[in-house]
Backbone bond lengths (Angstrom), bond angles and torsions (degrees), N, CA, C in turn:
res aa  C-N    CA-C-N  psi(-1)  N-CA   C-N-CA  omega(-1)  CA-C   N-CA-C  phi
1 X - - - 1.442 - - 1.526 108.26 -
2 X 1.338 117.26 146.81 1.845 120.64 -166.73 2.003 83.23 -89.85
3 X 1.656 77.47 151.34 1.478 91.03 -173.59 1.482 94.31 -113.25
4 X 1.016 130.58 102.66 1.889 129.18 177.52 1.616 92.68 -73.25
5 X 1.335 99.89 175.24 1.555 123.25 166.54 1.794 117.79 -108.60
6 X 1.148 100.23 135.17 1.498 105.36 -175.35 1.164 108.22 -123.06
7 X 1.400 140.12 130.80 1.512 148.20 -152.92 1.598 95.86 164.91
8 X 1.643 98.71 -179.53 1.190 139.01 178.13 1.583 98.03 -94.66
9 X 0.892 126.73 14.80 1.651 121.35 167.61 1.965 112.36 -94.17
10 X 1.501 89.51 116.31 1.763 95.52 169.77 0.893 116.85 -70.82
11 X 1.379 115.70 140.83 1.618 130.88 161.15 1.237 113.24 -19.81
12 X 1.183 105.47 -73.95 1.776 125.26 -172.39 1.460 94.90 -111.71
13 X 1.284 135.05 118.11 1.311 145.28 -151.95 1.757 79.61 -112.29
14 X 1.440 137.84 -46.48 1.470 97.82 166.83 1.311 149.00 -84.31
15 X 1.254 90.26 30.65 1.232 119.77 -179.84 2.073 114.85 -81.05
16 X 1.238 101.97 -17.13 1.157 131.56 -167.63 2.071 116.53 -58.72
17 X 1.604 92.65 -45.74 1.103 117.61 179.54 1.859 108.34 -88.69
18 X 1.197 129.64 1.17 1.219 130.75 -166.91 1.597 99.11 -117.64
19 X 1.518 96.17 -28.00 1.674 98.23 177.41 1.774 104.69 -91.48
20 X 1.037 118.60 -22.24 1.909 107.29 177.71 1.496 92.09 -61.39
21 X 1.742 112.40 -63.04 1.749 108.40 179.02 1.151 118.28 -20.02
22 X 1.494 121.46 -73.74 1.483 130.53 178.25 1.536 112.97 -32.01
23 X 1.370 91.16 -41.35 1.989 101.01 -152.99 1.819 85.93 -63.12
24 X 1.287 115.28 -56.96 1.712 120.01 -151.53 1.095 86.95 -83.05
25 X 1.776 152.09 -32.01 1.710 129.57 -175.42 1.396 74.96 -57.65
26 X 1.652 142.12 -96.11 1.437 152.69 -144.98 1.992 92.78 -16.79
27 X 1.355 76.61 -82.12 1.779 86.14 -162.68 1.781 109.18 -56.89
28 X 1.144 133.29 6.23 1.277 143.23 145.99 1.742 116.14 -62.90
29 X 1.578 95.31 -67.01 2.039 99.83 172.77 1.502 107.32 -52.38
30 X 1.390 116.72 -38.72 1.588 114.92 -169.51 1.164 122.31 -75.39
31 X 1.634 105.74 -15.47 1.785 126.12 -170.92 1.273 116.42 68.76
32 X 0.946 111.68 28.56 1.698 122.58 -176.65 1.554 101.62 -72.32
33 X 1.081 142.81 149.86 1.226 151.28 -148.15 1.816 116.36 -125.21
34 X 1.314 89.91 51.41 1.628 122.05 -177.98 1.490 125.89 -90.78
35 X 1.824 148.38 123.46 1.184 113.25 153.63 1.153 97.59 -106.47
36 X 1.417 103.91 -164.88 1.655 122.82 -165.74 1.561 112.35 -95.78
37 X 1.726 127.68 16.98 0.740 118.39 -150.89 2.429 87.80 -118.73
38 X 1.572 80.95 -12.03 1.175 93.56 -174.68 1.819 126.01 -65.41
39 X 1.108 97.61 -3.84 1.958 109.48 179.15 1.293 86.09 50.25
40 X 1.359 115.54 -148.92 1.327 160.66 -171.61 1.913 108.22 -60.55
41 X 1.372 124.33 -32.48 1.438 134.07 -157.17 1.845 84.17 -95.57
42 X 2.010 102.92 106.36 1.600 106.24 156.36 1.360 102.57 -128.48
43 X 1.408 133.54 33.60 1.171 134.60 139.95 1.481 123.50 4.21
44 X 1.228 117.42 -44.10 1.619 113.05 -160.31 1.770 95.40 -121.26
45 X 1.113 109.15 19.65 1.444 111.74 -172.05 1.739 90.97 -134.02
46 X 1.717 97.92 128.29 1.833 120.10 -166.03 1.462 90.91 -73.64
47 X 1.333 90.50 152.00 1.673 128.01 -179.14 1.774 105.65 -43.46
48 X 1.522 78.78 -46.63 1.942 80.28 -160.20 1.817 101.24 -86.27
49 X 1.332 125.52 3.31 1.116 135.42 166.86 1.927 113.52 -71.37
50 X 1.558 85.56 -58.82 1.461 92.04 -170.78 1.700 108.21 -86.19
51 X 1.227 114.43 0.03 1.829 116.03 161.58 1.598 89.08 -84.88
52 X 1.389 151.65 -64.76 1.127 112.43 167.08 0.955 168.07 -74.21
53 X 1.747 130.59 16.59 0.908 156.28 86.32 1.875 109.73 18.42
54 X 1.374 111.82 -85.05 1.302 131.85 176.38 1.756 117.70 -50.20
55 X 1.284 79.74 -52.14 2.053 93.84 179.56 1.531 105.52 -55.33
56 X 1.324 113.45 -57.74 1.734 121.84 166.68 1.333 119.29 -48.55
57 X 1.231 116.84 -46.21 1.729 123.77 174.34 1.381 95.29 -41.92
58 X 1.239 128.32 -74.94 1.497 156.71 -149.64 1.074 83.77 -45.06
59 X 1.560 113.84 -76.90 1.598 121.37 -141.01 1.710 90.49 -69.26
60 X 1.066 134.60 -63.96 1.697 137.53 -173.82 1.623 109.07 -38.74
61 X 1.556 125.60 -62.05 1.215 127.10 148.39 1.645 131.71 -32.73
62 X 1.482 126.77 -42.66 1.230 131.95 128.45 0.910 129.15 1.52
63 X 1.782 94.41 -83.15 1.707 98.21 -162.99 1.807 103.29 -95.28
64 X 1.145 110.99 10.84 1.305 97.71 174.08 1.459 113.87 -100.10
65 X 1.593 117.92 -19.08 1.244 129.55 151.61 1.797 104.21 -34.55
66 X 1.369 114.26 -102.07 1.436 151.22 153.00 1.642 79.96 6.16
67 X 1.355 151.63 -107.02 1.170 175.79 -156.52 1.972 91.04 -30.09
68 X 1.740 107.72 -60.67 1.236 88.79 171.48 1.232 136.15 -103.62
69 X 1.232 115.36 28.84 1.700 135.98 166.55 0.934 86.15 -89.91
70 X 1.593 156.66 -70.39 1.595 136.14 -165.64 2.118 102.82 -42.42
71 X 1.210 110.45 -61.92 1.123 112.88 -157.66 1.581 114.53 -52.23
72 X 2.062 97.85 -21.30 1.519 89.61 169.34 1.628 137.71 -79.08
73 X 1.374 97.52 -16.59 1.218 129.50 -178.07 2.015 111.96 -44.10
């Protein structure tokens, strides 16, 4: 049986810097009370804030997936 690796390591590790972008436009539309200087540390920002934050990532990433699977079609 293949043994994958499971971690905090991205696929595409420069991919890394394109997803904080994403993260702070999101929490900008949502008014979430974020800057960009903050990396990774949302400590002072509620649970159910930063699951939506994430939930939105998802769905936008989603459909932008979805968006270019039509185009291959």
């Amino acid at each position: 049986m293949a043994r994958g690796q499971w971690g905090k390591q991205p696929l595409v590790p420069e991919a890394h810097k394109a997803l904080d972008n994403m993260k702070y436009e999101i929490a900008a539309e949502l008014a979430i009370p974020v800057y960009q200087g903050s990396e990774d540390y949302w400590g002072y920002i509620s649970s159910r804030d930063c699951g939506a934050v994430g939930g939105s990532m998802t769905r936008k990433l989603v459909q932008n997936t979805e968006q270019y699977l039509k185009t291959m079609i």
